[in-house]
N, C-alpha and C positions, 0 to 999 in steps of 0.2 A: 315516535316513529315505530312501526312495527316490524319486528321481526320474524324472520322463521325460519326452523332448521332444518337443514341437512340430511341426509342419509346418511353421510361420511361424519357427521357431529358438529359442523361449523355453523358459526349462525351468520345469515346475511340479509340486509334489509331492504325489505320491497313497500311496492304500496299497499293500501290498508281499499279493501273490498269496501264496497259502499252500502253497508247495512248498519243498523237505526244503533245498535249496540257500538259498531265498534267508532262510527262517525260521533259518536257520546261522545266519547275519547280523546277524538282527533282534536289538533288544534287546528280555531278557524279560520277562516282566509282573510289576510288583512292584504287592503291597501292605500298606499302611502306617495305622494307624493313630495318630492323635495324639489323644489325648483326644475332643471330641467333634467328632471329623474324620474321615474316613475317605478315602483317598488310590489310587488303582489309575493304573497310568502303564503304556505300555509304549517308550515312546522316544521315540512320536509320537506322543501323548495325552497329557495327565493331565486326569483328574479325580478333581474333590474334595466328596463328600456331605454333608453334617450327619449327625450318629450318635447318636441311634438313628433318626432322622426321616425318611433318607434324599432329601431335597432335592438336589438338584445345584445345588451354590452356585458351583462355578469348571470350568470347561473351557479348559484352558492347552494351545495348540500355536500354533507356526510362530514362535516370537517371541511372539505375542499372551499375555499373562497369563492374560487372561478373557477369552472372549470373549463371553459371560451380562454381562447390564447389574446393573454393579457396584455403582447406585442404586439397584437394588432390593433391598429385604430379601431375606435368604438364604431366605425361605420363596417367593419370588416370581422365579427366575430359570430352577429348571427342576423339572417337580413332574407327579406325576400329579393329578388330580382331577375329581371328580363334581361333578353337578348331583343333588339328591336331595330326597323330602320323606316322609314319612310319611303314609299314606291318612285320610280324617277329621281331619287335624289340622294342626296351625298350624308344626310341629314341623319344619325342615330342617336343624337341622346340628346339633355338641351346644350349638352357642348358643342353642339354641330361639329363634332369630327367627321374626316372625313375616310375614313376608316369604316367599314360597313357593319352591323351587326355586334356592336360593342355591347359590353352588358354595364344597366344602367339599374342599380340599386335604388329601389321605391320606396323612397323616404315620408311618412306622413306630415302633413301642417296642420293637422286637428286632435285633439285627443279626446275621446266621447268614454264615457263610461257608461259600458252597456246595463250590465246589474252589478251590485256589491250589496251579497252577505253575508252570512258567515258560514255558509255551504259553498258558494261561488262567486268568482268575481270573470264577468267577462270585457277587455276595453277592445278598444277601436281605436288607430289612427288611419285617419281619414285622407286623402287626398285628392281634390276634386279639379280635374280640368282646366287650366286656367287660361287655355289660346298659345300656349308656349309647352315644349317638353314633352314628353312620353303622352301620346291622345287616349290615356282611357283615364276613368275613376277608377280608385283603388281606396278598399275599404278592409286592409287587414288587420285581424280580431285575434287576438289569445286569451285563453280560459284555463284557469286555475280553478280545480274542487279539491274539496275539503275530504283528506287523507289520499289523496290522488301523488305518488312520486315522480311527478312532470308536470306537465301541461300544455295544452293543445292550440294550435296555432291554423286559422283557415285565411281566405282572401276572396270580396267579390268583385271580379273586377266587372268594369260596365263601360260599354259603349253606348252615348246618348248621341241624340239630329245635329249636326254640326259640326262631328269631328272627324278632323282630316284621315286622307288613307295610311293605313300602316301595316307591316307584316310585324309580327311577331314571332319570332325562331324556338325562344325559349323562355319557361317562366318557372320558377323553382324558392322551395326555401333552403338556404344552407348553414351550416353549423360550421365553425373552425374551432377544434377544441386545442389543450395544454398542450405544445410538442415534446414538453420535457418528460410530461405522464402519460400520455396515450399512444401505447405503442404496440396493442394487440389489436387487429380487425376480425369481425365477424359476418359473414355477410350468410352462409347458411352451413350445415351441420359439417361438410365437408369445405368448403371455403373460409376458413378465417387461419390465422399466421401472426408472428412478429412481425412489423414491417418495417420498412426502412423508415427515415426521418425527411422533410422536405430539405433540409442543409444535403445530408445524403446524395438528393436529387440536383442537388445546386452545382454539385463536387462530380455530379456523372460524365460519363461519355453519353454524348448523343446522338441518336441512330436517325431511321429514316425519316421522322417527325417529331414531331415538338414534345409531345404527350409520354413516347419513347425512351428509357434512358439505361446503359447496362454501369452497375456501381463498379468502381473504382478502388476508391479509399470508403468506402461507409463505415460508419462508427458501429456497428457489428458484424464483425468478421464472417461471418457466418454468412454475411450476403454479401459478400466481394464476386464478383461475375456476374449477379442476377441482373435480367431486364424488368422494369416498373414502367408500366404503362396502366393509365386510369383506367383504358377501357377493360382490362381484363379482368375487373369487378364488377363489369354489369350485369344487369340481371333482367329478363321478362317482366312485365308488368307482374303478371298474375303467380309470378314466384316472391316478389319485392314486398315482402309482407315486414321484415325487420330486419334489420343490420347498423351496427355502427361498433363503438371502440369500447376498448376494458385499459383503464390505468392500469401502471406497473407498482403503484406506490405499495406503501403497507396492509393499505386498506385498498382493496382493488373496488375503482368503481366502475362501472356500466351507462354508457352513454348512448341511446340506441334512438331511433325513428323506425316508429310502427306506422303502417299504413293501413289502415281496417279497410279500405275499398276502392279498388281502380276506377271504378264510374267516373271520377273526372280526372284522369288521365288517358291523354290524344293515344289515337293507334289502336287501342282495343289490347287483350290481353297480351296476344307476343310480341308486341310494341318492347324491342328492348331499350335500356336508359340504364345514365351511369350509377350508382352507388354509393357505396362509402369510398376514399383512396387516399391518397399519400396528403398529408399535410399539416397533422389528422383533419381529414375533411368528411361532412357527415351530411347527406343532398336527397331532399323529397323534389323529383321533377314530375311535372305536370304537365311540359308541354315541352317536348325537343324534338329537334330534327334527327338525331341521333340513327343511325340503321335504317335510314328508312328516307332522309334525302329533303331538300326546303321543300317538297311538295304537302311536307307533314304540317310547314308552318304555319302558323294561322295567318291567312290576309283579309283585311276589310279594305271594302271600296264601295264609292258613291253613297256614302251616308247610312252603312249598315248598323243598324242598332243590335246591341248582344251582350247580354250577362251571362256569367258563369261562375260558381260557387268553385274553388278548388281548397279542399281538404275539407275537416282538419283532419289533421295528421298530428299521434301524440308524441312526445316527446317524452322519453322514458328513461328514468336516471334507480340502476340499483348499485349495492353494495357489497362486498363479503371482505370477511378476514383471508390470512394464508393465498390469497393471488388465486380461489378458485376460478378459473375462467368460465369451467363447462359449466357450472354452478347458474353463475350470473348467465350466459348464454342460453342456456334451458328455462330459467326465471323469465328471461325478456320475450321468448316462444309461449311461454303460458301467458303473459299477459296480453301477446299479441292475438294469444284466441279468443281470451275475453273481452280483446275490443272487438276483433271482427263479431265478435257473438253479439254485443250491443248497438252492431250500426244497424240502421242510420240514429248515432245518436240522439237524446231526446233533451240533451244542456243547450245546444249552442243556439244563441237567441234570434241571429237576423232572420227574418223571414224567410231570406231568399233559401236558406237551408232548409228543407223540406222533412219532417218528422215522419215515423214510420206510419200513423194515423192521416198521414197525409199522401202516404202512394199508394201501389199498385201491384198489383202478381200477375204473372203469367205461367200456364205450364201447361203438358203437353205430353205429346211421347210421337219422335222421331224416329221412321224407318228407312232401309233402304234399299232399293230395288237396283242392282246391277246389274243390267245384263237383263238373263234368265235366273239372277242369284237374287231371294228378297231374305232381308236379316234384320234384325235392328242396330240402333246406330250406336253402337256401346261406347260409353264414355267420349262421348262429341261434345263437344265445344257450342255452349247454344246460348246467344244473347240477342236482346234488341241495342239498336244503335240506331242513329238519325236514316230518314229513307234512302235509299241509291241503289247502286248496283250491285250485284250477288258479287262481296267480297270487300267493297267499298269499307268496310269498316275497318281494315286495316291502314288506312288513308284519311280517315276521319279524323276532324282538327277542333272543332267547334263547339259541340255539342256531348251529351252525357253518353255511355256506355254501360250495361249493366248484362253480366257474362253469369252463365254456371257451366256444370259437368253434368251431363246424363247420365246415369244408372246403365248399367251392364243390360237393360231391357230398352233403353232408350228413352227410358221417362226424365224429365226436366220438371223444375222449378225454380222460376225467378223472381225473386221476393225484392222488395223495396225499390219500386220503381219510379221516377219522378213522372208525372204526368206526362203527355207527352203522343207525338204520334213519331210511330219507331217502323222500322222491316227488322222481322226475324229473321236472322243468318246463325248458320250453322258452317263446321267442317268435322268430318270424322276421322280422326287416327286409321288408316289402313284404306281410306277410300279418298280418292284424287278430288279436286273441286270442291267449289265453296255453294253452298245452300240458301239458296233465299225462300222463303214463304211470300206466295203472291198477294195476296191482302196488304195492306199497312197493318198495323197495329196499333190503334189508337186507347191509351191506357187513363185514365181518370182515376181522381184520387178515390182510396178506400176499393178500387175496383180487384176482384180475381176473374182474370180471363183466364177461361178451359180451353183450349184447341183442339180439335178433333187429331184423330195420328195422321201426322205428317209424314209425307214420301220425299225422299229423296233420288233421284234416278243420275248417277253422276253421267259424265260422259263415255259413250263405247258406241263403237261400231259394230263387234265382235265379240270373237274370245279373241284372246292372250296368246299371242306365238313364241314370247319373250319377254322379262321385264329384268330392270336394273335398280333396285332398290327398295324402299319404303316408303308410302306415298303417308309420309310422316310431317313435312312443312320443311325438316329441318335437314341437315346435312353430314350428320355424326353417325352415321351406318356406314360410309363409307373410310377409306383408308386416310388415316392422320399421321403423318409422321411425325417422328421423333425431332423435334429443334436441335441446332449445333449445340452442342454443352456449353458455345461460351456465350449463347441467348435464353439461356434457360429460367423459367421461372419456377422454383424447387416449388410451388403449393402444388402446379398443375405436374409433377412429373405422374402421377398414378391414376390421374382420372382428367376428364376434361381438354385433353390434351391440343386441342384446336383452339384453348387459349392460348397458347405459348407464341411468341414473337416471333414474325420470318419465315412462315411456313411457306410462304409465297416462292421463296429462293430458292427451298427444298425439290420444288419439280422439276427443274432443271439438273439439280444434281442425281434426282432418281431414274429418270428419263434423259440422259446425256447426251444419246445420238437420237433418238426417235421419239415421238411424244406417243403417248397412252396407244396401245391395243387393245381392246378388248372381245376377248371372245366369248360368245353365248353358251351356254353348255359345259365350258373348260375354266371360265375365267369366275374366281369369286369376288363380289364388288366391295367385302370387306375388307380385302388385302390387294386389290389390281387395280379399282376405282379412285383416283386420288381426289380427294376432295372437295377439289376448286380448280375450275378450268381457269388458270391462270395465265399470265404469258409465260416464256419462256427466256430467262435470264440470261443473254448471250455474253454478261461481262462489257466492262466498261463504260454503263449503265446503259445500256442498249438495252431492249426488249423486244421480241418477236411472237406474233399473233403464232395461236397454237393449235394443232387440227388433231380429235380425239380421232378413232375407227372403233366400230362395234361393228363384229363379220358374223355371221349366223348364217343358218341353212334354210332352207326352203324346199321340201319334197317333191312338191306341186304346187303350182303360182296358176292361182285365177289372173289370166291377163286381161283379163277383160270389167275385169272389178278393181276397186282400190283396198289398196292399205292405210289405217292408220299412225302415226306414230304420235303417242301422246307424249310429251317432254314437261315436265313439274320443274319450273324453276326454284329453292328456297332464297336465291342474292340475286341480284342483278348490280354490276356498279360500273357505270359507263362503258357496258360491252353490248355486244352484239354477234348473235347466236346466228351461224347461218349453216344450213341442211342441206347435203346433196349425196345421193345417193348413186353410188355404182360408178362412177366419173367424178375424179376430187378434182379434177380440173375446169370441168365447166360451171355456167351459170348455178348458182343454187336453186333448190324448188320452193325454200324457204328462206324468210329472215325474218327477226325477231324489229331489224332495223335498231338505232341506239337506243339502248333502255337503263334505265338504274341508275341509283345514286345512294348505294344505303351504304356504300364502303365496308360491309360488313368482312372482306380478306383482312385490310386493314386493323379494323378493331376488334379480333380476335371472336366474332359471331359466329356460329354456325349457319346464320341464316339470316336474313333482312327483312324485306316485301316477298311474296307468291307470285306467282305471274304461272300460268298454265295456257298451254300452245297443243293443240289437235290438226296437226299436217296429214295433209292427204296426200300419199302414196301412189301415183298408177300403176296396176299391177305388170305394164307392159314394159316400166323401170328396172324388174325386178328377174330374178333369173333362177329356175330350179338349179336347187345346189349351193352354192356359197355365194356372199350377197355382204354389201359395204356401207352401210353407212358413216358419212364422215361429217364430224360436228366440228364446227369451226368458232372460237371465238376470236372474231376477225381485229378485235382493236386490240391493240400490241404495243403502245408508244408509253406505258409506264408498270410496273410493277401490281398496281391494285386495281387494275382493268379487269375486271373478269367476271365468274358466272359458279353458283355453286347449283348442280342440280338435288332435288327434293324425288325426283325420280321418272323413268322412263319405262315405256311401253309400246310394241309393236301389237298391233288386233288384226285379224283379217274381216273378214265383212260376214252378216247373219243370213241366211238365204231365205226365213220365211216372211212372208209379207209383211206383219207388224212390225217385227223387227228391220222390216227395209223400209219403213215410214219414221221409226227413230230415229235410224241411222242420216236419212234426209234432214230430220231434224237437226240432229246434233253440227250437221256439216256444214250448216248455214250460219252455226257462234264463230 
């Protein structure tokens, strides 16, 4: 095992780089089969599977035996599995419960052994369709290299002619580690804590849902009051690079899941999904409905054939004397940049796993023209994803994703592409709307596609008479309040604070007699803007739809032209957004009608799906002088109905003729 020291002088043990010297050294990867056990070690690992079923029942290093909780059944310690059901029917696992959406652990009946040498051993349990049970092929593989401190674990699942329809909710691999030894969480430089224990959770009071629970009696004092809710660990795809637990023992160990690359995981990069949480529980998901609602799920019907390669994802085990935590934490960030620096790895054998001599690149440089403003797209969001509509990729369920960040000048590059025919989409930080490039993009392997500069022209009528926010996606510019002290969760009291439990209940208490004003010019929308147009708490679990006002002036009104008002949704979750202006009593001139389901109030998100809305205004609504618009989110009948806006804008109209040919343009999306 190799070690390495400290700055502080302790020495703690990681894995060993894979050069020709120090691999001399290492010992090499055995494996071993004992009846129905199957065994791969390389000096500084072992683990031990169930055979044919392929479970990971033990993960032995540093001294530690297991470090997978030993009270759990060997089907419950480390496992891939779905969430699934069958369309029309009652039908979710091969238990036929009737209970929807149960999750059904995918157990293999073959065992293949892909290569075994003494650099690498990669196996396979197989399990292939048999007219009964869960309707896809499942082929997941774990690999172990020589001086590597883990090993990596992927799955191809495959749809062939013949099998029946299915939706699938969710597909994930998960870890349950020691509850007696791991009891610190890390999820990134600011988010990790002691955490409670799952007896803890058993022992709680429990709140508005199941997930929910504020401690009691917990076996450390120190979190008696606290709420523990899993969602408040989640994390963005494209944040969820590593997290997982550090033991308390003598010898503290590091239990983490690296992810070197979101390409097959659903939703695209702000696709949020759970984490590490209470159990110790340690989860690479690839595919949820999470924030974003079963439209994310994947469904097949009428005989669709479809494979999809998901991961690998490594599994990363380090060490230190004296309980450094930051130590081990900082170690598990270095190594997670030297995976992301080696993908698309060049080990793992199945074919369907495509090598870097096997894709493609694309790059470019995106501008943007607003208005009469042209700039470039600094630091924008630019990937290919399967073809659809400008946005669509946050909706995407099926198919591969491959994202980068533009340069401060707008140039891009996206390296490792699978082949493939894709649409470019784009969004920029500070500018409204999602970007598509009108071509497909058809990539072949070994190919570098150049793009010429690409424009983007988001949506306007006008200039700007008014706006409320940051046409940012997300919802944390505006005002977050403070939780009751006795739902508090102490990680979030200094930062993050829209993770905290029950903020929902808080509008009511901040807004007592009247719901939100806001005035243009007087009112600032980091301390008068609440969050989340939520209902309004009337007690005794009553709840009442809520009507925001935003009053502004108007000098002179072309009445004879229209207004604008762009409204940037970042949640939707079973609300319904309705516009009227000047008269809160009549008909609206807009509605959104019922939208959303990403429950993001709920699970402590700032933000779910986008949805972006350009209502047109007549100027003959509208009155020199003071002027009302009142935003209504009209469904009112539970607590997590609502709407978070991402930001708003009033335009008046351009008066020269190209610009009144765009504006035609624009008013016809």
């Amino acid at each position: 095992m190799a070690s390495g020291k400290a700055d502080d002088g302790f020495f703690f043990h990681l894995g060993i780089s894979e050069t020709s010297q120090e691999l001399s050294h290492a010992s090499r990867v055995h494996l071993q089969l004992h009846g129905h056990q199957v065994v791969m070690s390389n000096g500084l690992v072992t683990v031990t599977f169930s055979n044919p079923a392929g479970m990971v029942t033990g993960i032995q290093y540093d001294g530690m035996k297991n470090v997978l909780e030993t009270a759990n059944k060997e089907d419950n310690r480390g496992y891939w599995d779905v969430y699934w059901d069958r369309p029309f029917t009652n039908i979710t696992n091969d238990k036929q419960s009737s209970d929807s959406r149960h999750a059904f652990k995918l157990p293999g009946t073959k065992l293949e052994v892909i290569v075994q040498n003494d650099n690498q051993v990669e196996i396979a349990f197989v399990t292939l369709w048999n007219g009964a049970g869960f309707p896809l092929n499942v082929d997941k593989r774990y690999i172990m290299l020589r001086g590597s401190s883990g090993f990596y674990s992927y799955a191809i699942f495959e749809r062939s002619k013949g099998m029946p329809e299915v939706n699938i909710y969710q597909a994930r691999i998960a870890f349950k580690l020691q509850e007696n030894k791991f009891h610190y969480m890390a999820i990134s430089d600011k988010r990790q804590r002691v955490m409670p224990t799952a007896k803890d959770r058993r022992n709680a009071q429990p709140l508005d849902y199941p997930e929910a629970v504020r401690f009691s009696r917990p076996g450390n004092p120190s979190l008696k009051g606290e709420v523990d809710d899993k969602y408040q660990y989640s994390c963005d795809n494209k944040d969820n690079q590593v997290h997982g637990w550090i033991s308390d023992n003598p010898r503290s160990v590091g239990f983490w899941i690296i992810t070197p690359s979101n390409e097959f995981q659903t939703g695209g990069p702000l696709k949020q999904d759970l984490t590490s949480h209470v159990g110790p529980t340690v989860l690479s998901m690839f595919v949820s409905t999470h924030y974003a609602g079963k439209n994310l799920g994947m469904k097949f019907r009428n005989g669709e054939r479809w494979k999809k390669v998901f991961g690998p994802v490594f599994v990363y085990l380090n060490s230190a004397s004296n309980n450094h935590r930051s130590s081990l934490w900082h170690d598990a960030k270095s190594q997670m940049a030297k995976e992301t620096a080696s993908w698309p790895y060049k080990f793992p054998q199945s074919p369907d796993f495509l090598h870097a001599n096997q894709r493609g690149s694309v790059s470019g440089r995106l501008l943007v023209r607003d208005g009469r403003n042209f700039m470039s797209a600094a630091s924008a969001s630019v990937g290919l994803a399967p073809p659809g509509n400008a946005g669509s990729w946050q909706s995407e369920n099926k198919g591969y994703q491959f994202w980068t960040q533009a340069d401060r000048k707008g140039n891009f590059m996206i390296k490792g592409i699978r082949p493939g025919l894709y649409n470019l989409f784009a969004w920029v930080p500070g500018v409204i709307g999602d970007y598509k490039y009108g071509p497909s993009v058809k990539v072949a392997s070994g190919s570098n596609i150049r793009l010429s500069n690409l424009v983007y022209e988001p949506p306007r009528t006008g200039p700007t008479l008014w706006e409320i926010g940051t046409p940012d996606r997300v919802a944390a510019e505006f005002f977050v309040p403070d939780p009751k002290p006795a739902l508090e969760n102490h990680l979030y009291d200094r930062f993050d604070k829209f993770r905290q439990y029950g903020l929902w209940n808080r509008y009511a208490e901040i807004y007592p007699r009247q719901d939100l004003v806001y005035t243009v010019g007087v009112s600032n929308y980091s301390r008068d803007w609440f969050f989340a147009h939520v209902t309004r708490h009337e007690g005794d679990g009553k709840y009442t739809a809520a009507t925001w006002k935003v009053l502004f002036e108007i000098k002179a009104v072309n009445r004879a032209g229209n207004y604008t008002l762009r409204v940037a949704l970042a949640s939707a979750n079973e609300a319904e957004l309705q516009v009227r202006v000047n008269d809160e009593s009549g008909p609206p001139i807009f509605s959104t009608g019922l939208i959303g389901k990403d429950n993001a109030i709920a699970r402590h998100g700032i933000h779910g799906l986008y949805w972006l809305y350009g209502i047109v205004i007549p100027g003959f609504q509208l009155y020199e002088g003071r002027n009302t618009i009142f935003l209504t989110q009209s469904r009112g009948s539970g607590p997590f109905k609502g709407l978070m806006y991402d930001y708003i804008r009033l335009e008046t109209t351009w008066v020269d003729t190209r610009q009144y040919r765009l504006r035609k343009q624009y008013n016809t999306h």
